[in-house]
C-alpha positions as CSV (number, residue, x, y, z in Angstrom):
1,X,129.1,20.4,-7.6
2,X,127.0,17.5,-6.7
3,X,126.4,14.9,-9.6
4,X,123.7,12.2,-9.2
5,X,123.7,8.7,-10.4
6,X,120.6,9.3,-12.6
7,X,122.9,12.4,-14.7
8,X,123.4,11.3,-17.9
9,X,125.8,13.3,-20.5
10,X,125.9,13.2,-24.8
11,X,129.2,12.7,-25.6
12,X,129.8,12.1,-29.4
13,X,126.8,10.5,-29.4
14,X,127.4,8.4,-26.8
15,X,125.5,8.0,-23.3
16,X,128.1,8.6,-20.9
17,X,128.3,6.1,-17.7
18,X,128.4,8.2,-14.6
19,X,130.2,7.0,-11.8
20,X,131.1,8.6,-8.1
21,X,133.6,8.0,-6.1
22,X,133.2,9.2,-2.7
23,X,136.2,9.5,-1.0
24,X,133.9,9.8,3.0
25,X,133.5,6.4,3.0
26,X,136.5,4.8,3.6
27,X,136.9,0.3,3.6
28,X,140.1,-2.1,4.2
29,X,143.7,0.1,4.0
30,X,145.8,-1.7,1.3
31,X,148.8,-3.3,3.0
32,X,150.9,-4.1,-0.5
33,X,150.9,-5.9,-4.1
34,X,153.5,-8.6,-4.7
35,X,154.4,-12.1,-6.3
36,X,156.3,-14.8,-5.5
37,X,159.8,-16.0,-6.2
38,X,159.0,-19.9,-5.8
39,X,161.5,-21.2,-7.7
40,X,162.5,-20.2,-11.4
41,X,163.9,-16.5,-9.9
42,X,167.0,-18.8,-8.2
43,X,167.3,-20.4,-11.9
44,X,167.8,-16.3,-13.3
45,X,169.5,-14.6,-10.4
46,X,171.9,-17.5,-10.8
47,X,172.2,-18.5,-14.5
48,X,170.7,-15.6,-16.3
49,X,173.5,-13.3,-17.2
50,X,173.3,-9.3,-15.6
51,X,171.4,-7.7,-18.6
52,X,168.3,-9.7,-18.4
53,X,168.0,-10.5,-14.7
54,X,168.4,-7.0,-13.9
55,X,165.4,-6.4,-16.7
56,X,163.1,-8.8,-14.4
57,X,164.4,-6.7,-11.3
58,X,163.2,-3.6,-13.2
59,X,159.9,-5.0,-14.4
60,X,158.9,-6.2,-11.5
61,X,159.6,-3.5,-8.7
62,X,160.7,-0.2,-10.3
63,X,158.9,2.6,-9.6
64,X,160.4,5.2,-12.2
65,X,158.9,6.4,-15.1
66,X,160.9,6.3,-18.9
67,X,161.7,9.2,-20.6
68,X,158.0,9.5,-22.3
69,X,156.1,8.9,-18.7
70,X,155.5,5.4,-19.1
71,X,156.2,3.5,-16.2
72,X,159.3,0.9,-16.4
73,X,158.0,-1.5,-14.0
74,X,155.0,-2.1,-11.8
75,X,156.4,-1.2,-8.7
76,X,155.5,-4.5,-6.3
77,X,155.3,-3.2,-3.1
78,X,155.9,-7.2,-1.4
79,X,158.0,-10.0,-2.3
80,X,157.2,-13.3,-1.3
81,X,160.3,-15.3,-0.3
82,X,160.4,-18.9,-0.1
83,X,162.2,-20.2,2.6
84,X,163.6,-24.2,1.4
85,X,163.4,-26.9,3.3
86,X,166.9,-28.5,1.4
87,X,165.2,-30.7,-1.5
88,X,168.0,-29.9,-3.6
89,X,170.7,-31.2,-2.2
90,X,168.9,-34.8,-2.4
91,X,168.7,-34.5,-5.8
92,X,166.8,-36.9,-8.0
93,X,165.9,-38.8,-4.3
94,X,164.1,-35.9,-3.0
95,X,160.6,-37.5,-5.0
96,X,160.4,-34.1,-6.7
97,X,161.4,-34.9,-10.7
98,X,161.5,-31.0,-11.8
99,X,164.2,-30.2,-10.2
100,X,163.8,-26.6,-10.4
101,X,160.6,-27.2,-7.4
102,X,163.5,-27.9,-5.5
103,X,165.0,-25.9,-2.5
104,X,168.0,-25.4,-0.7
105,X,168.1,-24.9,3.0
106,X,170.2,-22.6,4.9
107,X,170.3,-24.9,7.6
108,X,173.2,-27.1,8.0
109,X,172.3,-30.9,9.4
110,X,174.6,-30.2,12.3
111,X,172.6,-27.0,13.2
112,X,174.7,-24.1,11.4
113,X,173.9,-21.6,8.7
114,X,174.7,-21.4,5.3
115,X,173.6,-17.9,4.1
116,X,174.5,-17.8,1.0
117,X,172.4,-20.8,-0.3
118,X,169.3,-19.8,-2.7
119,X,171.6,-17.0,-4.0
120,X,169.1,-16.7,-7.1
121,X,166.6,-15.7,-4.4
122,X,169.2,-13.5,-2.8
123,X,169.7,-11.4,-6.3
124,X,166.0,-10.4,-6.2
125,X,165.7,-10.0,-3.2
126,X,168.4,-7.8,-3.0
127,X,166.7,-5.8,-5.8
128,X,163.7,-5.8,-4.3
129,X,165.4,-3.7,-1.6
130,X,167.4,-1.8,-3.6
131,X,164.4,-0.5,-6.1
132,X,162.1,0.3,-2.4
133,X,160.4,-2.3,-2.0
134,X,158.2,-2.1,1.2
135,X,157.1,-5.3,2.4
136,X,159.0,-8.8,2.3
137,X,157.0,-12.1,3.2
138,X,158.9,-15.5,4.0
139,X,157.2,-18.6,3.4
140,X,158.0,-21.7,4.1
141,X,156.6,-25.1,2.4
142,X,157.9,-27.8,4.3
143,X,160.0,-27.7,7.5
144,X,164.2,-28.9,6.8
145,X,164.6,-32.1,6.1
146,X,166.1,-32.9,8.8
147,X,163.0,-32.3,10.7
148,X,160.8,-34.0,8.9
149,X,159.4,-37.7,9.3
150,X,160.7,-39.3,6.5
151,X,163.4,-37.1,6.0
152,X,161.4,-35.2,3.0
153,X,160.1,-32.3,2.1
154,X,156.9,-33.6,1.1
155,X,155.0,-36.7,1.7
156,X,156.9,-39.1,-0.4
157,X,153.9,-40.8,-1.2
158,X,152.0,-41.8,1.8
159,X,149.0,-40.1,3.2
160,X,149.7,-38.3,6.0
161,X,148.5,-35.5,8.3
162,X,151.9,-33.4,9.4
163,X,155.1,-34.4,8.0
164,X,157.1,-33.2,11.1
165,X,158.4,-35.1,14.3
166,X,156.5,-35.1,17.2
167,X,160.0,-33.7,18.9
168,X,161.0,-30.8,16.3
169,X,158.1,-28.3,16.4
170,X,160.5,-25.9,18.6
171,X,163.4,-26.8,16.0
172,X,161.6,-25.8,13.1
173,X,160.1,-22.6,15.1
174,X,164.1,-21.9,16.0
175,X,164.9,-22.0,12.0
176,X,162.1,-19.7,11.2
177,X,162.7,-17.3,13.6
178,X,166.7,-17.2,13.1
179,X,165.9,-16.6,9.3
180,X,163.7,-14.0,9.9
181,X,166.0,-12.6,12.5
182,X,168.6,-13.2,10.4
183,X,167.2,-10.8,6.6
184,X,165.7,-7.7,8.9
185,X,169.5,-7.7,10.3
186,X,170.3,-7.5,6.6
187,X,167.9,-4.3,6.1
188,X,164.8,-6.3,5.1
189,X,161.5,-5.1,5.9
190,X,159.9,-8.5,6.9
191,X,156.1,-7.8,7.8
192,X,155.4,-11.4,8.2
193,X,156.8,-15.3,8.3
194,X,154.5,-17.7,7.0
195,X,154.9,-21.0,8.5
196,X,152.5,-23.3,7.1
197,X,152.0,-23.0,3.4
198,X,148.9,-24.7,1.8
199,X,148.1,-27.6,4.7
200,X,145.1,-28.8,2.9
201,X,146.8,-31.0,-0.2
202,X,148.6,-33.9,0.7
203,X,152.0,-33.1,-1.0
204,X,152.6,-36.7,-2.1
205,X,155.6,-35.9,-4.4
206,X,155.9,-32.7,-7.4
207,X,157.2,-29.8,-5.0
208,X,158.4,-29.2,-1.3
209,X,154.9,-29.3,0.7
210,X,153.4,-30.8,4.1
211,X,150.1,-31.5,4.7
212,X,149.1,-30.5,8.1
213,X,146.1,-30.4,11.1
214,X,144.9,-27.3,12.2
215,X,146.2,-28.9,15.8
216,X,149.4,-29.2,14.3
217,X,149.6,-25.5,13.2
218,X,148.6,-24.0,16.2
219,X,151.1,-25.8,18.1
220,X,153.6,-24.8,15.6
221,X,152.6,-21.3,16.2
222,X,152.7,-20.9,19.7
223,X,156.8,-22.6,19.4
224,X,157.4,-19.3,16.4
225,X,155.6,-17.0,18.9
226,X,158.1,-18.3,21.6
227,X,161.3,-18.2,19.4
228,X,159.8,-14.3,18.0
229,X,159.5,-13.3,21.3
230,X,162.9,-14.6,22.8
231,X,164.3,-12.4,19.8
232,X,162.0,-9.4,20.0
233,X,161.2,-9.7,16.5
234,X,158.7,-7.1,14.5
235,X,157.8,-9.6,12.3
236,X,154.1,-11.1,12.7
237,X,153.1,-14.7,12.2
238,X,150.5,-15.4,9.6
239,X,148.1,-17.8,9.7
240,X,146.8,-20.0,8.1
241,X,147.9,-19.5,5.1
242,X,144.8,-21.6,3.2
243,X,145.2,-23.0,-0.2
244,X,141.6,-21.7,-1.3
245,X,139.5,-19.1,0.2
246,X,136.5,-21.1,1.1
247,X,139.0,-23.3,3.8
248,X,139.1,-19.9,5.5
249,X,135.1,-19.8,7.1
250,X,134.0,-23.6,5.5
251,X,134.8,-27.1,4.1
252,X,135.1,-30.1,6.1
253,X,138.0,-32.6,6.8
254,X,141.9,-31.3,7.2
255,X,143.0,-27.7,7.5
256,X,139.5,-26.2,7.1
257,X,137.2,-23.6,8.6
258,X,140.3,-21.8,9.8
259,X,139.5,-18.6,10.9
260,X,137.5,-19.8,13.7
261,X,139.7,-22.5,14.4
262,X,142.4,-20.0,15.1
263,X,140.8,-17.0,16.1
264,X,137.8,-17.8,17.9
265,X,138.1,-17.7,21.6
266,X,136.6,-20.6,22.5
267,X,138.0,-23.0,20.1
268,X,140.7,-25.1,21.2
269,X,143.5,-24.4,18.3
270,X,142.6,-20.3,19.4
271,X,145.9,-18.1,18.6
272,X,144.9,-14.9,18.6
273,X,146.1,-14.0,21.8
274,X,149.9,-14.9,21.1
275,X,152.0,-11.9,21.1
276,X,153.2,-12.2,17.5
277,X,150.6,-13.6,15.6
278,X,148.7,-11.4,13.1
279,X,145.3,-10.3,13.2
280,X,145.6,-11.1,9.3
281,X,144.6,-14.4,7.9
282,X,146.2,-15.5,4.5
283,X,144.2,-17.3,1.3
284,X,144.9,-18.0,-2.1
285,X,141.8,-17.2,-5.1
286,X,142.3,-20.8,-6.9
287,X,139.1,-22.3,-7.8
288,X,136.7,-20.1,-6.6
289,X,136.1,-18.3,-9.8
290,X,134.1,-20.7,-12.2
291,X,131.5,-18.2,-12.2
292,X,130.2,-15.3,-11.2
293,X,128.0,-16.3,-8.4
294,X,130.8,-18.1,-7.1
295,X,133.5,-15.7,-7.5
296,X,131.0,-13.0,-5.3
297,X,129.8,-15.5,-3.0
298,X,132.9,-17.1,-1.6
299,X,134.3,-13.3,-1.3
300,X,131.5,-12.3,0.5
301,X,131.7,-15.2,3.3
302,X,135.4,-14.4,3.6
303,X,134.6,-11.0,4.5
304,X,132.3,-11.7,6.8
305,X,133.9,-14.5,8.5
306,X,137.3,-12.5,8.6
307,X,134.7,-9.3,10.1
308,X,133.7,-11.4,12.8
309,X,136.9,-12.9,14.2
310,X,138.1,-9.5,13.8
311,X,140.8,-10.0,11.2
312,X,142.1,-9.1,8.1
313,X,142.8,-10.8,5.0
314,X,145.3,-10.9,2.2
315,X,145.2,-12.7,-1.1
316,X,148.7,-14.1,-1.3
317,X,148.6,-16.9,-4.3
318,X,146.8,-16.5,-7.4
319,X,147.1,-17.8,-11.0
320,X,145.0,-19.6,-13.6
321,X,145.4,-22.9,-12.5
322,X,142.4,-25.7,-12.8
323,X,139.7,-25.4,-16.0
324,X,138.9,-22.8,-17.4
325,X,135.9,-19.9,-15.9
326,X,132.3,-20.2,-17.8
327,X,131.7,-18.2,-20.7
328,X,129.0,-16.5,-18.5
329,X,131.8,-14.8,-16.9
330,X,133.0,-13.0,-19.6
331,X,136.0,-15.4,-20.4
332,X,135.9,-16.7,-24.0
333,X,134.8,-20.4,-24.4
334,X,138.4,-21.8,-23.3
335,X,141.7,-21.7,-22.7
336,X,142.4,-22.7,-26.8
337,X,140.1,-19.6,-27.4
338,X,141.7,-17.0,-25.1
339,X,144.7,-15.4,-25.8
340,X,146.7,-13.3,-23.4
341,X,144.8,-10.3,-22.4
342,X,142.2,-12.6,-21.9
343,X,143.7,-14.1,-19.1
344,X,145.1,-10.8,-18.0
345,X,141.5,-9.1,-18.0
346,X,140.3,-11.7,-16.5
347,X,142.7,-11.6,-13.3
348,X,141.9,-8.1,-12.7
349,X,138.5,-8.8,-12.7
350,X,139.3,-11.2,-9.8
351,X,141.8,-8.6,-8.5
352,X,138.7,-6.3,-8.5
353,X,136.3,-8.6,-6.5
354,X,138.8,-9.4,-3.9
355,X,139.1,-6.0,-3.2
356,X,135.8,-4.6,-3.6
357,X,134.2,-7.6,-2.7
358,X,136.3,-9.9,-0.3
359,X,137.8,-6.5,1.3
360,X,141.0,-8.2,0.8
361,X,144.4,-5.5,2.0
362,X,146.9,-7.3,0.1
363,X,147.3,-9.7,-3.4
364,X,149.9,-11.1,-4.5
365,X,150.4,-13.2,-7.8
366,X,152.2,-17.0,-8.5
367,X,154.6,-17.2,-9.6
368,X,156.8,-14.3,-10.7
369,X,158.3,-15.9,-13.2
370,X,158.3,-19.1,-15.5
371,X,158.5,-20.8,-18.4
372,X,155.3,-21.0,-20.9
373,X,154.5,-24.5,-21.6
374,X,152.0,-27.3,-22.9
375,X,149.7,-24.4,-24.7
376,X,149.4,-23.1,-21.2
377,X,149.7,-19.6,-22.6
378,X,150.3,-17.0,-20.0
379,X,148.7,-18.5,-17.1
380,X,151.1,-19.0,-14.6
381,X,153.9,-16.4,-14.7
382,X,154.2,-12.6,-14.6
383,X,157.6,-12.8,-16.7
384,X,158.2,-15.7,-19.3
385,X,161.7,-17.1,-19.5
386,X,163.3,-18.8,-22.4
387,X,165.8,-20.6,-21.5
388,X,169.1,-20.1,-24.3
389,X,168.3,-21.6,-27.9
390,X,164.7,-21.8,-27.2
391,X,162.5,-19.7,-29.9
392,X,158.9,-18.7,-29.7
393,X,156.9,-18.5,-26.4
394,X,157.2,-22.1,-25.3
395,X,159.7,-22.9,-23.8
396,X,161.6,-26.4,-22.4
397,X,165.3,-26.5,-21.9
398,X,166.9,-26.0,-18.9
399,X,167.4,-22.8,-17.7
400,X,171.0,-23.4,-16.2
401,X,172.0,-22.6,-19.4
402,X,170.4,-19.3,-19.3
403,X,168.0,-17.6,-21.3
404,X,165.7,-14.6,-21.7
405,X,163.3,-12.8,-20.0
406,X,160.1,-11.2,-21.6
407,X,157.8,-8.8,-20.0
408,X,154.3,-10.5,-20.2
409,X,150.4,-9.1,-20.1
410,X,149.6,-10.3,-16.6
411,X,153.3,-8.1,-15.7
412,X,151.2,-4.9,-16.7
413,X,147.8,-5.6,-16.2
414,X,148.7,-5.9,-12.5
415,X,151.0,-3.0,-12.5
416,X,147.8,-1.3,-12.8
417,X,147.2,-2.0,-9.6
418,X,150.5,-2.1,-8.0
419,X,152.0,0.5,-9.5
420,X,149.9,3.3,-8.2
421,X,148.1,1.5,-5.3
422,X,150.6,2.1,-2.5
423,X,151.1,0.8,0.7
424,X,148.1,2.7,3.1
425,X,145.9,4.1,0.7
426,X,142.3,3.3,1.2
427,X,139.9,2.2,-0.5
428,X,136.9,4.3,-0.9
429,X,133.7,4.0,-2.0
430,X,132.1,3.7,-5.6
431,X,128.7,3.7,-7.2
432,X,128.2,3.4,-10.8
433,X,130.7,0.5,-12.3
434,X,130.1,-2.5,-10.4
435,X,129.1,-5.3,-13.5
436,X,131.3,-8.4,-14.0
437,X,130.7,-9.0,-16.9
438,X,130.8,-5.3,-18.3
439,X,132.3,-2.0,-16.3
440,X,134.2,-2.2,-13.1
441,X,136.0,0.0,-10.5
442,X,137.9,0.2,-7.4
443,X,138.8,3.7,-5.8
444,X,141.5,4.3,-3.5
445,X,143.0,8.0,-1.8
446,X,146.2,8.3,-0.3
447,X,146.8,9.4,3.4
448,X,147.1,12.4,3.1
449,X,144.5,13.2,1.0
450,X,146.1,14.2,-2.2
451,X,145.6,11.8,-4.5
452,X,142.7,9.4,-5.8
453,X,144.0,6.6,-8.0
454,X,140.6,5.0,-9.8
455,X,141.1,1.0,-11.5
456,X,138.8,0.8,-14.4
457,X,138.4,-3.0,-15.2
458,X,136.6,-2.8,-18.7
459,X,135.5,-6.8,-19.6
460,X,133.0,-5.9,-22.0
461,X,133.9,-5.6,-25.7
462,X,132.6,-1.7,-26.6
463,X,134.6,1.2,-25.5
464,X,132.9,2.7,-22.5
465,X,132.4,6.7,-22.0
466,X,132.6,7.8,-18.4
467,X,131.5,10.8,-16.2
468,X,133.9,10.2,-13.5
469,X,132.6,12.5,-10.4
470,X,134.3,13.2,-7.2
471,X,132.2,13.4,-4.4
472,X,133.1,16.6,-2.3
473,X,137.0,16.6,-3.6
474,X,138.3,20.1,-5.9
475,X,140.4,18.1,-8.7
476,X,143.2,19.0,-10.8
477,X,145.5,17.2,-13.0
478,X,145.1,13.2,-13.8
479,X,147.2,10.9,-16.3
480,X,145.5,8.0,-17.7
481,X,147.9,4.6,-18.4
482,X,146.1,2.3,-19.9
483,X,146.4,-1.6,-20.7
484,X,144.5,-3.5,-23.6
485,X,145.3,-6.7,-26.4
486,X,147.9,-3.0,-27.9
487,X,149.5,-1.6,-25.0
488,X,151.1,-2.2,-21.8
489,X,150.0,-0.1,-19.4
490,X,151.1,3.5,-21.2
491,X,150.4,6.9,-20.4
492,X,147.5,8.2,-22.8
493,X,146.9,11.5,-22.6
494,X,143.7,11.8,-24.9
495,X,141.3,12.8,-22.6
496,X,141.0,16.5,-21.9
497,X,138.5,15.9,-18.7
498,X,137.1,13.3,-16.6
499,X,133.3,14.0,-17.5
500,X,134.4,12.1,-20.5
501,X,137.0,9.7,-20.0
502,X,136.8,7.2,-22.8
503,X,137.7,3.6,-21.8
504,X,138.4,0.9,-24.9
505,X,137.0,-2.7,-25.3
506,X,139.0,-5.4,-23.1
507,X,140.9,-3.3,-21.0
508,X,142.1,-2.0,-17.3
509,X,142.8,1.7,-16.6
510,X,144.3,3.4,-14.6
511,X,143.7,7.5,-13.5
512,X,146.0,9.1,-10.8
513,X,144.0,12.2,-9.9
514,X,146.1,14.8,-8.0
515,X,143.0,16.1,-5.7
516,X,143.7,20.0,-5.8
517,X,143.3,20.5,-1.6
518,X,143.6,17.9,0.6
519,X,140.7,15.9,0.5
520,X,138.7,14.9,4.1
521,X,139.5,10.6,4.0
522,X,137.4,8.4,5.8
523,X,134.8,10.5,7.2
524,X,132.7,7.8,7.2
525,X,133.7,4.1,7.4
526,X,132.1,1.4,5.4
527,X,130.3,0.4,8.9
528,X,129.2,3.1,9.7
529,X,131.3,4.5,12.5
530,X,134.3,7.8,12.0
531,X,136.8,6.8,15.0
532,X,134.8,6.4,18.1
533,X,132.3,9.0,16.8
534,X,128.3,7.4,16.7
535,X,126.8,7.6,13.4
536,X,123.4,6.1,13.3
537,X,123.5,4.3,9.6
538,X,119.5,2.8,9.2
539,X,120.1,1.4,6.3
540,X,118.5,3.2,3.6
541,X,116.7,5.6,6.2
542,X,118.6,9.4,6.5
543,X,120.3,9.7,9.5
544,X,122.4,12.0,10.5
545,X,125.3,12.2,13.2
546,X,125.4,16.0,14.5
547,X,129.0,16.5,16.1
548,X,130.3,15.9,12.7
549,X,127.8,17.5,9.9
550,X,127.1,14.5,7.9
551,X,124.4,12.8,6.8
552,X,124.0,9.1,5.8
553,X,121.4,7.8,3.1
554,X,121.5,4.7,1.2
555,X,125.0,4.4,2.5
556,X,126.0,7.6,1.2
557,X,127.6,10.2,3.4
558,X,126.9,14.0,2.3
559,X,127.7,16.9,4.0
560,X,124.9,19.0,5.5
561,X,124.4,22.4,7.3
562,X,124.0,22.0,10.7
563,X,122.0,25.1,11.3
């Protein structure tokens, strides 16, 4: 039966929300979910003992359910893999003072491997295999040492625009793609090698980084595609890999306005026609979120910059790093006022405009895991560690000794996403839940057709009551797992039906709706066009496209009878 936005239903006296989801008008397939090891997982897989770095392994990419259908991890779909540039084997002279920011290198000065350097990395990566994970990303944030100018792996305190000799761009190409080459021969799904991490910041000292020129990084690239190619590698190049998401279409000085830098024709850094580069362009969400405006508008020109150049983009880095969003957004008046699922709601709010906005196919969070310090709460990890003798949340000693693991909100509150949000499902349309500040929700159907998973992003403080309709789809059952200030993300089974799905304060939810017959996916694509069929979309006039039996209004695709 067909529902219209302007039904309204009593339920216990309150006035239900309708929202459709209309699975005919298909936008961006999701490519995965995933988080980065950079650099505390080395610390665990190596010092941690088995019990609790095989509870991180769990947490973060099982995709089983516990004995009361709970889920007993969030099922990441990608791991992001650093690859080091050897900063730790310079030790306190490598200008990096934490020492876990440093990296090992598998490259040997005198050109041979060591493989079984990071073997903290190795553990999760391992895991990540052995629990199914799909996708593994490889980053690198500075090229070896041995490569570099001043024998670094960052900037050691000069301005600088590419920390790499002029005669190593095909050396550090050769050590990307023989450590690529070298995990898929291990069984590793790598989807992509990232070679240029970040090139906007100048990397004086704190961490392995390298500022870089858009010049310099296509030249770089067309080495990698040289040294993919010699190998016949599946692997794509991404790039750039931009540090915020407005570098991607905007900004002015070093590393900016990269999409058309590298994928428009006509400009002179232009990639796009090299073999093994990906039509995908990387950012990371820092700093665009202050406030609402902002956190729309800087989505929106990605989009649309990304549309143009014919690309695709992923959100690889995000956490809460610089001051605190406006209280117009929703957030409370500061970090000292938030607590944890605060900060948790608040990321899938920006999880939700990145894909429903920004038309982003992939996120990925930083850092997976790390230790909570200087009243920083639960901003920058996924998993908090303790290291051994450390009580409370904070935590400062070193984690050589070992330590503890402890499943966080931001862990869950993105497994409501991850977990359910598989590789290839679509997302598909939705009217009816679209306010920052109050209701929000993505849709998303399978491949084949038989199931719907709904995110229900819930910022405002009163429960909300929901008349969830599906547009032109027979359902049947649906589970509910839910994640609020109580819970982490559990099954609730308290709603009988979705015409009245009630949705508490402060919370994300989750519905997996098994769709009772397939369901017809992507009828109708968000620009108007169904394969190479013509669909005249008038925006806001009915049109109709006759070899298929489907009308378009207001952006809305409903069936119709041809005769």
């Amino acid at each position: 039966m067909y529902v219209t936005l302007a039904s309204v239903m009593l339920t216990l006296g309150t006035r239900a929300q309708v929202v459709e989801v209309n699975p005919a008008i298909t936008y961006q397939t999701i490519a995965d979910f995933g988080a980065s090891d950079c650099w505390t997982a080395d610390y665990v897989g190596k010092y941690f003992n088995e019990t609790e770095k095989a509870k991180a392994a769990k947490w973060l990419f099982s995709q089983n359910m516990d004995a009361n259908g709970n889920p007993e991890g969030i099922g990441l779909s990608c791991w992001r893999v650093n690859i080091g540039a050897g900063s730790a084997a310079q030790g306190s002279g490598s200008n990096i003072e934490d020492e876990t920011r440093r990296a090992e290198c598998f490259l040997n000065e005198d050109g041979s491997y060591d493989w079984t350097r990071q073997a903290g990395q190795l553990y999760f990566m391992a895991e990540a295999k052995k629990f199914g994970v799909d996708n593994f990303l490889l980053f690198s944030n500075s090229a070896p040492v041995y490569f570099t100018k001043n024998g670094k792996a960052n900037a050691n305190g000069q301005t600088i625009s590419c920390n790499l000799k002029d005669d190593c761009y095909d050396d550090f190409a050769e050590f990307l793609a023989t450590t690529t080459e070298h995990f898929i021969g291990e069984g590793y799904n790598v989807t992509f090698i990232d070679p240029v991490n970040e090139p906007q910041f100048d990397w004086k000292d704190g961490q392995e980084g390298s500022p870089w020129l858009n010049y310099n990084i296509a030249k770089l690239a067309k080495e990698l595609d040289k040294s993919m190619e010699k190998r016949n590698l599946n692997a794509r190049i991404l790039i750039p890999e931009a540090s915020s998401l407005d570098c991607l279409y905007g900004g002015s000085g070093r590393a900016t306005k990269q999409i058309n830098s590298f994928f428009n024709p006509s400009s002179s850094n232009y990639v796009g026609n090299l073999s093994h580069i990906a039509k995908t362009v990387a950012g990371h969400s820092y700093w665009t979120y202050s406030t609402n405006e902002t956190l729309v508008d800087v989505r929106e020109k990605v989009r649309d910059a990304a549309a143009e150049a014919g690309v695709d983009v992923m959100q690889t880095e995000w956490s809460m790093l610089g001051d605190a969003p406006d209280a117009s957004t929703g957030f409370p008046a500061s970090y000292e006022a938030a607590n944890k699922m605060d900060i948790a709601l608040f990321m899938a709010k920006l999880i939700y405009t990145d894909l429903a906005v920004g038309n982003m196919t992939a996120w990925s969070y930083w850092t997976a895991m790390a230790q909570e310090k200087w009243s920083q709460k639960n901003r920058f990890y996924l998993l908090r560690l303790n290291a051994k003798g450390d009580s409370g949340p904070e935590s400062y000693g070193d984690l050589k000794n070992g330590g503890t693991v402890a499943a966080d909100k931001n862990l869950w509150t993105l497994g409501n996403y991850s977990r359910f949000i598989r590789p290839g499902y679509k997302r598909v349309a939705v009217e009816g839940a679209d306010e920052l500040n109050g209701l929000m929700c993505s849709a998303y159907i399978s491949p084949d057709g038989k199931q719907t998973v709904c995110v229900f992003v819930n910022m405002s403080k009163e429960k909300r009551t929901v008349n969830l309709s599906l547009l032109n789809t027979e359902t049947g059952s649906f589970k509910k797992y839910v994640t609020n200030i109580t819970t982490n993300l559990k099954l609730d089974n308290s709603d009988p039906q979705l015409s009245s799905l009630s949705l508490t304060a402060r919370s994300v939810t989750t519905l997996v709706i098994d769709n009772a017959s397939d369901t017809a996916v992507g009828e109708i694509k968000a620009d108007g066009r169904r394969g190479s069929d013509k669909v005249y979309d008038l925006r806001g006039i009915m049109a109709r496209n006759t070899a298929k039996g489907l009308y378009i209004y207001k952006g809305r695709a409903t069936v119709f009878d041809e005769k």
